[in-house]
C-alpha positions in Angstrom: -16.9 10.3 -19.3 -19.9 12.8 -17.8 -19.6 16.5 -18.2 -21.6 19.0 -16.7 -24.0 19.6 -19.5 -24.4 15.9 -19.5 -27.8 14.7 -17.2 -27.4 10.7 -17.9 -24.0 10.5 -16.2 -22.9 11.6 -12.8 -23.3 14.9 -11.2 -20.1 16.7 -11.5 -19.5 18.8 -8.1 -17.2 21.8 -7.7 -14.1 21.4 -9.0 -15.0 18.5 -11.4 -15.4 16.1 -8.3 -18.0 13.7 -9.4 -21.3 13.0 -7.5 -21.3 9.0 -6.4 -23.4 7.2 -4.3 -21.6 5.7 -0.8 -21.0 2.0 -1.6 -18.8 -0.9 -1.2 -16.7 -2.8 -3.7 -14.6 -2.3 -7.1 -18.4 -0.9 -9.2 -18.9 2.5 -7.6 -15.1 3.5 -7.6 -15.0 2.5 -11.4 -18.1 4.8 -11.6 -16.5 7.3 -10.1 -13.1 7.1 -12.4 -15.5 6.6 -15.5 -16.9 10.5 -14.4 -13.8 11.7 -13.8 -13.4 14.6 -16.2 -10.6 14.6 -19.1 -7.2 13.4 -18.3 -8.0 12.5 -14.7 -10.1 9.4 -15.4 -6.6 8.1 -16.8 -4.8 9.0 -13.6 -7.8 7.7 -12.2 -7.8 4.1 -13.7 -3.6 4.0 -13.5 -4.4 4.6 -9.2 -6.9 2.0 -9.2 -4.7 -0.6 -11.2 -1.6 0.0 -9.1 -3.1 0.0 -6.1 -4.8 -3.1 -7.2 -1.6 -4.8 -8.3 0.3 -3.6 -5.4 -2.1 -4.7 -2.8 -3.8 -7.5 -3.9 -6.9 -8.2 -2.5 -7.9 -4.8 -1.6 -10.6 -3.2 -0.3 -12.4 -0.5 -1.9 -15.6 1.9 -1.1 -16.6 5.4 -2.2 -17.8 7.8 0.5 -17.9 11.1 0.4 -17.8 11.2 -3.3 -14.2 10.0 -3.1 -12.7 6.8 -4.0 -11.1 4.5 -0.7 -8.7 2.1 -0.2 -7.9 -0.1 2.5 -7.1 -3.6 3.9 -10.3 -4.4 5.8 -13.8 -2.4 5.3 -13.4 1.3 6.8 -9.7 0.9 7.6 -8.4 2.8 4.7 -5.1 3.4 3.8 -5.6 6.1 0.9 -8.3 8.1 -1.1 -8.2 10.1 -4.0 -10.9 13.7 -4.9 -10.8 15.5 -8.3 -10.1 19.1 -7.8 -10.4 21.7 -11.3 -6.4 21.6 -12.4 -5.4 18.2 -10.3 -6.1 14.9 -8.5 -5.1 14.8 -5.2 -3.9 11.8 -3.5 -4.4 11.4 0.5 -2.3 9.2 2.7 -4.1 8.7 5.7 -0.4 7.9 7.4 1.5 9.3 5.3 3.3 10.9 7.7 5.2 7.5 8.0 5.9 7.4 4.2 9.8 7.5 2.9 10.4 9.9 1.4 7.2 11.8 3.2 4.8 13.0 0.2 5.3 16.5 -0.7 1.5 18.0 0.8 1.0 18.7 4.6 -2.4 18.6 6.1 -3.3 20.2 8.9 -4.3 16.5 10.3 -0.5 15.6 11.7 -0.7 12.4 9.6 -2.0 12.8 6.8 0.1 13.6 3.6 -1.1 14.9 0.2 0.4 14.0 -3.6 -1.5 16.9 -5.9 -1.3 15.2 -9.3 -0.9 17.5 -12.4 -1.5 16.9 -16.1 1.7 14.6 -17.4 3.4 14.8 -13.7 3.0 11.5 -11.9 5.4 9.4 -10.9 4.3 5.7 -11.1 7.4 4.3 -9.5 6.9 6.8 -6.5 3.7 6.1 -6.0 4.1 2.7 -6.2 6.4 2.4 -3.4 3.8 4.9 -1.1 0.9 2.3 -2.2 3.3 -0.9 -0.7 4.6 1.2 2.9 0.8 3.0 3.3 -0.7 -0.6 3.0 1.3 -2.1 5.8 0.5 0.9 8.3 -2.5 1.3 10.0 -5.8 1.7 8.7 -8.0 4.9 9.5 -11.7 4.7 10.3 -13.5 6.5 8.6 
């Protein structure tokens, strides 16, 4: 796990966000959860895994310094960014979710899931992982 006083490990960006290079495949998102400060690289790793189990043979990337998912290469479905107090979750169509995830964006879309310390919901998520992965993909 990097920290900021740390110079061997990622960069760690404004709000904890941690600096990775854009690439393809599972290594530079399990870079980027490894950075992920405290409690968040376990949200982090439980994301990857049920995504992972819930969509097997996904498709992953980090650009931006955020973490991608999809069914075919840039046609994502969801990404994840580290902010200081939370991990927040975007669902490129989430719009189409039931029940709709709580966060609006000002994209008409896209839906947010803000994850606190000890507040996610597996199931939930779960169930947004299965619907998002049958919708659309967004280029990005």
């Amino acid at each position: 796990m990097a920290n900021p006083g740390d110079t061997s490990g990622p960069k760690l960006l404004s709000g904890g966000n941690p600096q990775i290079a854009k690439g393809y495949g599972d290594e530079p998102v399990q870079a980027y959860i490894s950075a992920m400060p405290g409690w968040k690289s376990e949200i982090g790793r439980r994301i990857d895994e049920i995504v992972m189990q819930t969509v097997p043979g996904v498709r992953k990337a980090v650009k931006w310094n955020s973490p991608f998912y999809g069914n075919e290469d840039d046609l994502w479905f969801l990404s994840l960014h580290c902010f200081t107090k939370y991990v927040k979750v975007t669902f490129f169509r989430g719009d189409s979710l039931d029940p709709v995830p709580p966060s609006k964006s000002k994209h008409p879309e896209v839906r947010y899931l803000d994850i606190w310390e000890g507040q996610f919901d597996e199931a939930q998520f779960s169930d947004w992982v299965r619907q998002a992965s049958k919708l659309p993909g967004e280029k990005l």
